[in-house]
LOTI-203291 format. One line per 2 residues: number of its first residue (from 1); their letters; for each residue x, y, z of N, C-alpha, C, O. Coordinates in steps of 0.1 Angstrom, whole numbers, padded with zeros to 4 digits, always signed. Example, Ala and Ser with C-alpha at 12.3 -4.5 7.8 and 13.67 -1.06 7.14 Angstrom:
BEGIN
1	as	+0132,-0057,+0078,+0123,-0045,+0078,+0132,-0033,+0078,+0142,-0033,+0085 | +0128,-0022,+0071,+0137,-0011,+0071,+0129,+0000,+0079,+0134,+0011,+0080
//
This chain:
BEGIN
1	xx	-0342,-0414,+0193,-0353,-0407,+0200,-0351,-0392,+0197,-0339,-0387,+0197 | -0362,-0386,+0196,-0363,-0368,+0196,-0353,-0362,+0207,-0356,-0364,+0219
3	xx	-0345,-0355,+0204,-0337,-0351,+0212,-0341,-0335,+0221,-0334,-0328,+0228 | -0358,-0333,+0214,-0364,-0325,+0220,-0374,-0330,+0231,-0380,-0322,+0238
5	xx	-0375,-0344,+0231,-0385,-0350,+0238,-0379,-0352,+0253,-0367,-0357,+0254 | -0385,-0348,+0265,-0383,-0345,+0277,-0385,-0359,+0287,-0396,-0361,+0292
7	xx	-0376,-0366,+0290,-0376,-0376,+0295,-0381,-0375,+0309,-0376,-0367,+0318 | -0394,-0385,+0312,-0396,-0383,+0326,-0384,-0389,+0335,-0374,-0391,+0329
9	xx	-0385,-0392,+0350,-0373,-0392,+0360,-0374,-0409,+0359,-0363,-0415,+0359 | -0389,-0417,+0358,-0393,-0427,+0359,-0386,-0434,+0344,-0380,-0445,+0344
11	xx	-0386,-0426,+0334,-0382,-0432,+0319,-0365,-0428,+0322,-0359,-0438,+0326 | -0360,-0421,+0321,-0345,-0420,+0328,-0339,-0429,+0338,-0327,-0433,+0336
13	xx	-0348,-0432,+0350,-0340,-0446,+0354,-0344,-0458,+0351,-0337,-0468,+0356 | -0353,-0460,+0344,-0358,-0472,+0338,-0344,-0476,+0326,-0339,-0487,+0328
15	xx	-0338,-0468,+0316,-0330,-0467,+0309,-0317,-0467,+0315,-0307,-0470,+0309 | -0318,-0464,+0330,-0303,-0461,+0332,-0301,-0480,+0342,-0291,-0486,+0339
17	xx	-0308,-0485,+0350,-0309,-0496,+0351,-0305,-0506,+0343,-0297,-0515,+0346 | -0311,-0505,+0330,-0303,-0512,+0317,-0296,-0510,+0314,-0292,-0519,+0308
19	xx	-0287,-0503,+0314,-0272,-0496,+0309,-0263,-0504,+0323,-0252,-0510,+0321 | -0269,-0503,+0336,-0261,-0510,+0351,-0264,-0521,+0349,-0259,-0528,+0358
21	xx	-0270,-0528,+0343,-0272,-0542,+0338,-0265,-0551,+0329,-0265,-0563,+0329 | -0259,-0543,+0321,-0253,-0547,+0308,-0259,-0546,+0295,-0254,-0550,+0285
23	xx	-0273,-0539,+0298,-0281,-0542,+0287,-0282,-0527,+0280,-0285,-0518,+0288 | -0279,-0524,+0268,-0273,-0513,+0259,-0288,-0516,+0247,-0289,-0527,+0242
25	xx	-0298,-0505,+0244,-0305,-0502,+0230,-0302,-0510,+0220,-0311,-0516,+0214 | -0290,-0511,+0216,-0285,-0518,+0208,-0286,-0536,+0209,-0289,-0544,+0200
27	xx	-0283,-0537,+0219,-0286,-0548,+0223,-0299,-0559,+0218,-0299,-0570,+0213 | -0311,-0549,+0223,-0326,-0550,+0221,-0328,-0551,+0209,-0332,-0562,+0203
29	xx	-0325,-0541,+0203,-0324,-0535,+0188,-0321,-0546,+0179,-0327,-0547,+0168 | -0312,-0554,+0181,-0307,-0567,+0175,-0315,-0579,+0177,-0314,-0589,+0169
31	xx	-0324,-0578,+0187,-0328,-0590,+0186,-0343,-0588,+0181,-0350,-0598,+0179 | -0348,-0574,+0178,-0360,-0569,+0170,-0355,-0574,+0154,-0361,-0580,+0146
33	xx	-0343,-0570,+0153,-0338,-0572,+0138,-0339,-0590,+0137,-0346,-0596,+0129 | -0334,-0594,+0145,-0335,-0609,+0141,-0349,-0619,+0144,-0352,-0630,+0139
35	xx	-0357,-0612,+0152,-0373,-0614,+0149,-0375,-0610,+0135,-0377,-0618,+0126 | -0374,-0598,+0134,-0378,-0589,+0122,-0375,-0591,+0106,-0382,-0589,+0097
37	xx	-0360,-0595,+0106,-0355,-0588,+0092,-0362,-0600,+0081,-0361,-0597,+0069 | -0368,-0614,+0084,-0370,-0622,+0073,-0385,-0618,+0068,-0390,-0622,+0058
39	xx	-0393,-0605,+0080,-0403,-0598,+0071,-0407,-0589,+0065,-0418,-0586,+0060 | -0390,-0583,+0066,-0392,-0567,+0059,-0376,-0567,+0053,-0366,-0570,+0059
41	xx	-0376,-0566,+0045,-0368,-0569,+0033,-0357,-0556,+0038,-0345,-0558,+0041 | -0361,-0546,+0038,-0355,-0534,+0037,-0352,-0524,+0055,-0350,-0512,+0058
43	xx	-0352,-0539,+0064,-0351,-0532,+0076,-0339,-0533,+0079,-0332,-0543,+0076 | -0337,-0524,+0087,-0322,-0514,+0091,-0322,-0514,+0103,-0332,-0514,+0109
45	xx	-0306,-0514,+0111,-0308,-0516,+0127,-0315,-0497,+0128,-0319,-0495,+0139 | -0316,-0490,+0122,-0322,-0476,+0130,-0335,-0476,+0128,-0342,-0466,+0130
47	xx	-0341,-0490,+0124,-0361,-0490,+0124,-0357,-0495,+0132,-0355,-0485,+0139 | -0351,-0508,+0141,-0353,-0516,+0150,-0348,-0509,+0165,-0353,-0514,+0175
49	xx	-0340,-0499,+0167,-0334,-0490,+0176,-0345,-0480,+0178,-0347,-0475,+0190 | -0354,-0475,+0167,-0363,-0463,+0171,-0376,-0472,+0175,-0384,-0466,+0182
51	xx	-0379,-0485,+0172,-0390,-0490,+0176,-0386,-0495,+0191,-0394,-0491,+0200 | -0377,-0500,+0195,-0372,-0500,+0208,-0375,-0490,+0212,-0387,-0489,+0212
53	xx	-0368,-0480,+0216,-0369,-0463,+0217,-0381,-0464,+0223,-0383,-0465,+0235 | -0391,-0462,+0211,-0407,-0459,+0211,-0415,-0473,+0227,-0424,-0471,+0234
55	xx	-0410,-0480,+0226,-0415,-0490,+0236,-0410,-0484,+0252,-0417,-0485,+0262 | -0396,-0479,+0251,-0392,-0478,+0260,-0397,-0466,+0268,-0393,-0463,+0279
57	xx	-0408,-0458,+0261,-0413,-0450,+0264,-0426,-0452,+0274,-0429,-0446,+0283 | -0429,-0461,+0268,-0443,-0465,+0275,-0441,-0470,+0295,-0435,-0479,+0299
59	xx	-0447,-0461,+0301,-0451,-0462,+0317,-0451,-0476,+0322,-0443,-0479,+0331 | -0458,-0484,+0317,-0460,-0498,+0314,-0450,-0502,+0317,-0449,-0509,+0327
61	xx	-0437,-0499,+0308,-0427,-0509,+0304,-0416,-0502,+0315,-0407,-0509,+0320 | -0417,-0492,+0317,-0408,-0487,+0327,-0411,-0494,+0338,-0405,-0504,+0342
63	xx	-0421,-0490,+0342,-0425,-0501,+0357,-0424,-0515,+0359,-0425,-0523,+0368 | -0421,-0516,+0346,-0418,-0536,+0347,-0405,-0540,+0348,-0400,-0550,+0352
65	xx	-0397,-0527,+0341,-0380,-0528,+0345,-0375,-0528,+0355,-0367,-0537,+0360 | -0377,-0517,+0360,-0375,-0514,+0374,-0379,-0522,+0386,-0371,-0524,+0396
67	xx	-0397,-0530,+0385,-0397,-0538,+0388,-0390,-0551,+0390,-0388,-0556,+0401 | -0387,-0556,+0380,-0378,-0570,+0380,-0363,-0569,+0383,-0356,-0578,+0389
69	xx	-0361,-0556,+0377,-0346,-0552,+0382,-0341,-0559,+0396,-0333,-0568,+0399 | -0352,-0546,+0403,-0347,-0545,+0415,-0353,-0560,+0423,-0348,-0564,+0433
71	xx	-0359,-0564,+0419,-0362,-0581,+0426,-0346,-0591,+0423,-0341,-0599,+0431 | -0341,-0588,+0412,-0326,-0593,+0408,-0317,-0589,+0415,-0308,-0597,+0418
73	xx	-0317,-0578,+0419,-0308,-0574,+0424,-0308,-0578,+0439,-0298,-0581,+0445 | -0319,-0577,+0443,-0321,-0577,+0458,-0319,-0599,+0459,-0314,-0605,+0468
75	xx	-0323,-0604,+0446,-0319,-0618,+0449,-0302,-0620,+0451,-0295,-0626,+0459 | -0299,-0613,+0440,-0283,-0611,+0441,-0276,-0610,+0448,-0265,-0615,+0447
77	xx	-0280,-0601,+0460,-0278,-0594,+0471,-0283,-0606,+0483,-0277,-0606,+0494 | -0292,-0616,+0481,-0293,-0625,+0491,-0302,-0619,+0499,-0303,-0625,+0510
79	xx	-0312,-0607,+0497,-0321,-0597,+0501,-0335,-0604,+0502,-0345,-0597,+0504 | -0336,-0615,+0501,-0350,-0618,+0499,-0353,-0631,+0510,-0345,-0639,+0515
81	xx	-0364,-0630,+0512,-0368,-0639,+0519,-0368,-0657,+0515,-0368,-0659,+0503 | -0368,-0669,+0525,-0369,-0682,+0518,-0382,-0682,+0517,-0389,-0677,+0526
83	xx	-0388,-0688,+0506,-0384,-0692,+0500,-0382,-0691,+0484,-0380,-0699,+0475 | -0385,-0675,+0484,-0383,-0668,+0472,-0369,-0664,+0468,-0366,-0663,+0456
85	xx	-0361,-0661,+0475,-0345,-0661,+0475,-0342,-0676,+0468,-0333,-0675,+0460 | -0344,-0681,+0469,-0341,-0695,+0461,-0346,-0700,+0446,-0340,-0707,+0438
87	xx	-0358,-0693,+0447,-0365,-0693,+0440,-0364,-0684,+0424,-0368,-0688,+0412 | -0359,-0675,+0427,-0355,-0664,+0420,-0341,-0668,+0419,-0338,-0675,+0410
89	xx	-0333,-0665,+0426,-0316,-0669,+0426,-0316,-0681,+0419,-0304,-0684,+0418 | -0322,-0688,+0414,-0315,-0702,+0410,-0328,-0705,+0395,-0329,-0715,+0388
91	xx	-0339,-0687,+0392,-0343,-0690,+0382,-0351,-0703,+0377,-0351,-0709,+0367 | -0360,-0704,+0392,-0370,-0719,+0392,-0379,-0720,+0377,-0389,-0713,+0373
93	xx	-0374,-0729,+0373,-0385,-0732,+0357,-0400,-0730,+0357,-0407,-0727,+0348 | -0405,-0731,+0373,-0421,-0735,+0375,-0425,-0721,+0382,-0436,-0721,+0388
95	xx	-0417,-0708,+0383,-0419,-0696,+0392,-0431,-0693,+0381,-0441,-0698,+0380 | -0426,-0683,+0373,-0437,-0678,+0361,-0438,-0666,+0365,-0442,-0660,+0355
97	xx	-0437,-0658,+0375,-0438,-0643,+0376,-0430,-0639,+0369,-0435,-0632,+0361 | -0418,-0640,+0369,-0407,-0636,+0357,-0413,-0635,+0342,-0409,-0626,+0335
99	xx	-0420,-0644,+0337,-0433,-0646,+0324,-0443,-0632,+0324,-0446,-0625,+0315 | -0446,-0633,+0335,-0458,-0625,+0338,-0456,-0609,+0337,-0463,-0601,+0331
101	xx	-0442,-0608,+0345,-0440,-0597,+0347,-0442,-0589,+0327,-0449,-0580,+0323 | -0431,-0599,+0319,-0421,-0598,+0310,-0439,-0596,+0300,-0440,-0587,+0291
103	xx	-0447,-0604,+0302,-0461,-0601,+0296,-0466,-0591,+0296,-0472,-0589,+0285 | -0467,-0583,+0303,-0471,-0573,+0305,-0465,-0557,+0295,-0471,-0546,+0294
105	xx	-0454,-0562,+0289,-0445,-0555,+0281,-0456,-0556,+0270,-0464,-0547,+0267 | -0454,-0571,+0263,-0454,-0574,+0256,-0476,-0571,+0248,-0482,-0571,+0238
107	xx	-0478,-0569,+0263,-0492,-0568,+0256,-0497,-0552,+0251,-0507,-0547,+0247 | -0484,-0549,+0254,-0484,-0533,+0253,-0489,-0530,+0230,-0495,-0520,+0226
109	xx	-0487,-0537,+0225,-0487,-0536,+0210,-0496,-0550,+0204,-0493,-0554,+0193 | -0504,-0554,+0212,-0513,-0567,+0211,-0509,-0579,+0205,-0497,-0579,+0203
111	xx	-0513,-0587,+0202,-0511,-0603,+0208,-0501,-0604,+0200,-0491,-0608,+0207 | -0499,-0604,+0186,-0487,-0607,+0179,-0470,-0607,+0191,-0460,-0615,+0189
113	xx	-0470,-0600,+0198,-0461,-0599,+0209,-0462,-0612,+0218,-0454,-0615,+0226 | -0470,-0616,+0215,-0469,-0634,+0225,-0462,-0636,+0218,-0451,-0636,+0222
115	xx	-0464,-0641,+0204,-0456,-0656,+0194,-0444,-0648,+0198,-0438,-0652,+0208 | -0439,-0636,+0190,-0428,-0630,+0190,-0420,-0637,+0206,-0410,-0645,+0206
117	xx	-0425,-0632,+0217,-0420,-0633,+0227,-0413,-0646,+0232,-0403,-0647,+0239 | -0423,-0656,+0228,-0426,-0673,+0232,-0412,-0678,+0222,-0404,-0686,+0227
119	xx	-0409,-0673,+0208,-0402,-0674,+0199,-0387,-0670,+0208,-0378,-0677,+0211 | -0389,-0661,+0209,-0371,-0656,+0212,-0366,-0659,+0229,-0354,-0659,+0233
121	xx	-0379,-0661,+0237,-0375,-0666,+0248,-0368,-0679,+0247,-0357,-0679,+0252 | -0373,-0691,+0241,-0372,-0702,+0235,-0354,-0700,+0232,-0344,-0702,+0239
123	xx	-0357,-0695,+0216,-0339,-0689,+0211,-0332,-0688,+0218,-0324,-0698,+0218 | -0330,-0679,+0229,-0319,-0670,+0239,-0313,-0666,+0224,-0308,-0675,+0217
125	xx	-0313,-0657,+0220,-0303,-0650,+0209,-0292,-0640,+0216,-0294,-0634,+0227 | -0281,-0638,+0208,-0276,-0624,+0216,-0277,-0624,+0232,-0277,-0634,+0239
127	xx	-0277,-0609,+0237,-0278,-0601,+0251,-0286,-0615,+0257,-0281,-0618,+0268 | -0297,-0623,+0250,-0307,-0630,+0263,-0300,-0641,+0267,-0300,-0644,+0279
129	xx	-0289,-0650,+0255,-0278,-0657,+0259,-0270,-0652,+0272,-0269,-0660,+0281 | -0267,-0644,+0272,-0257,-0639,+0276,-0263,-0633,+0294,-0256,-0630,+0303
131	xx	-0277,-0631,+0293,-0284,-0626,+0308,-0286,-0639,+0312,-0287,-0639,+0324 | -0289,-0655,+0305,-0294,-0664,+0306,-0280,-0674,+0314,-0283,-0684,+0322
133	xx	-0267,-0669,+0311,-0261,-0674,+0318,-0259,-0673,+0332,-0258,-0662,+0338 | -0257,-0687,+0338,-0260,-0686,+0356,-0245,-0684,+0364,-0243,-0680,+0376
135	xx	-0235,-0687,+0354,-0224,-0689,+0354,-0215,-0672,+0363,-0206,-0674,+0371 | -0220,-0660,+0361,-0216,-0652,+0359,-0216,-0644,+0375,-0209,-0635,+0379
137	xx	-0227,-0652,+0383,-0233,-0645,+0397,-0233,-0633,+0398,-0227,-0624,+0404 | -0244,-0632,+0389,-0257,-0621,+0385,-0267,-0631,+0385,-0266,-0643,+0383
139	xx	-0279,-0619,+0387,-0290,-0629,+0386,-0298,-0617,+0376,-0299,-0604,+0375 | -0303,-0629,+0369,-0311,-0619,+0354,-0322,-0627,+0354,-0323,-0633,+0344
141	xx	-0329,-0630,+0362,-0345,-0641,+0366,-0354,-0633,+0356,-0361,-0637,+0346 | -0352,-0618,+0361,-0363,-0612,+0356,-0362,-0604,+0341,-0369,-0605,+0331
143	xx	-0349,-0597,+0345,-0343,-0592,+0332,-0343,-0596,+0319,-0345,-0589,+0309 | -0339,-0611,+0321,-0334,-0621,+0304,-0351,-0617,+0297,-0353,-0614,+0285
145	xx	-0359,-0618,+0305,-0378,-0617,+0301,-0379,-0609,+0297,-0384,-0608,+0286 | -0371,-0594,+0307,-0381,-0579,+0300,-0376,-0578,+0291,-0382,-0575,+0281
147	xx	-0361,-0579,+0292,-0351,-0575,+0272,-0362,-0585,+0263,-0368,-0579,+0253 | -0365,-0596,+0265,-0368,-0601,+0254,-0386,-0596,+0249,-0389,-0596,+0237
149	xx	-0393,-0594,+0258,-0402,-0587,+0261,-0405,-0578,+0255,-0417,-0577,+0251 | -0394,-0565,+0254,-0391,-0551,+0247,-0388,-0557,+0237,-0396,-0554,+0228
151	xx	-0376,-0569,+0231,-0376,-0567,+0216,-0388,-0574,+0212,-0389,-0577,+0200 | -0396,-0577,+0219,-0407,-0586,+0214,-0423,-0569,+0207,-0431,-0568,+0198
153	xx	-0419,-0564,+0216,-0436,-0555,+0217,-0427,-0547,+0211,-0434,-0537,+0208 | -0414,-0544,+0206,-0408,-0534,+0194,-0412,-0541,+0180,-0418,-0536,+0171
155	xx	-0406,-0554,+0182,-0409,-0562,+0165,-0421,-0561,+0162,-0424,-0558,+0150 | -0436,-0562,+0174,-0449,-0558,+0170,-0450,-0549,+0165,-0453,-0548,+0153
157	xx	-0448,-0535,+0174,-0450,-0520,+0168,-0441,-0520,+0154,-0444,-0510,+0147 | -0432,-0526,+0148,-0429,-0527,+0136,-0438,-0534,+0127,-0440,-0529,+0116
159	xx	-0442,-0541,+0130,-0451,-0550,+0122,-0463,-0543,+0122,-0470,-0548,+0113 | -0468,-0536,+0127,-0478,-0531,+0129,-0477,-0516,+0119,-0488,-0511,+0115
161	xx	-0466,-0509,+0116,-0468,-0496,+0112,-0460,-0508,+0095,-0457,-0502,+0084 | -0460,-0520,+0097,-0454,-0521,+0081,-0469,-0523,+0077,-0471,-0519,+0066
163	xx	-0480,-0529,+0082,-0493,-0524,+0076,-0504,-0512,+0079,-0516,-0513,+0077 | -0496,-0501,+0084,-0500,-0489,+0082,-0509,-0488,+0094,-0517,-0479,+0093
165	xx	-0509,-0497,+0106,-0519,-0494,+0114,-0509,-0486,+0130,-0513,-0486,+0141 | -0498,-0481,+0124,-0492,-0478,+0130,-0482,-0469,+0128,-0472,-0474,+0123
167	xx	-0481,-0455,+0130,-0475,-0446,+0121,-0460,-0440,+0132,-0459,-0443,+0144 | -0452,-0432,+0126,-0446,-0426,+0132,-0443,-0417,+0143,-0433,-0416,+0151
169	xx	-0459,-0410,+0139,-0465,-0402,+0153,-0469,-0409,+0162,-0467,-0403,+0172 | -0474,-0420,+0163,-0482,-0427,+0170,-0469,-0425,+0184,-0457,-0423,+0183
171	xx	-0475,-0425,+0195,-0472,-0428,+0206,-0463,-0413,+0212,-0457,-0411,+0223 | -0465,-0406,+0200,-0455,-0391,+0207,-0464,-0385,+0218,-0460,-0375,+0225
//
């Protein structure tokens, strides 16, 4: 990212949440590449880190982090009411706000961000393995969604500026 570009307080703890999560740019970044690399011959983890980057920018996607975060945490914490404490804490198959929330990312760069999303949710690759484990007591209900979510609406805005309807400037 532009190191002249002025980070609002809302994009700063959105970013800093992921970092207290375990979840590192890089992270994301990899699983854009492994969406990505069998359609662009010539992509490099620093297209897949700057298109991250560029997502992570978006208001949208900050509020959806923070969002789900803090619903994890507070399940974590045993902070929540029955029978959503349960519900969340143990990652119910049939909840779907966790989907919902994680959609909302993903519609940020239009529909190609569904398949993408539907695809690597499915996978668990990387970081989503690793949030997806229950084993750990952490609760990542919401989280394992939005990582995959961000690399989902990054691999779009990639796919999108490889046919030119999507440029560099776009989104400064």
């Amino acid at each position: 990212m532009s190191e002249n570009r002025k980070m609002s307080q809302l994009e700063k703890k959105a970013r800093d949440w992921l970092k207290d999560r375990g979840v590192d740019i890089t992270d994301i970044a990899e699983l854009v590449y492994y969406l990505q690399s069998r359609y662009h011959e010539s992509l490099t983890m620093d297209d897949c880190i700057y298109n991250v980057e560029k997502v992570l920018t978006k208001r949208e996607v900050q509020n959806a982090i923070l969002t789900g975060i803090q619903l994890d945490v507070f399940a974590e914490k045993n902070q929540l009411e029955e029978p959503l404490q349960s519900t969340i804490g143990m990652d119910e198959g049939l909840y779907g706000v966790d989907e919902i929330i994680a959609l909302s990312i993903v519609n940020v760069y239009g529909s190609i961000g569904f398949t993408n999303y539907g695809y690597i949710d499915k996978q668990k690759p990387g970081i989503l393995k690793k949030l997806n484990d229950k084993s750990t007591g952490e609760c990542h209900t919401f989280l394992d969604d939005i990582v995959g979510a961000i690399a989902a609406a990054a691999s779009s805005r990639l796919a999108h500026s490889a046919v030119g309807e999507e440029s560099a400037e776009d989104d400064e």
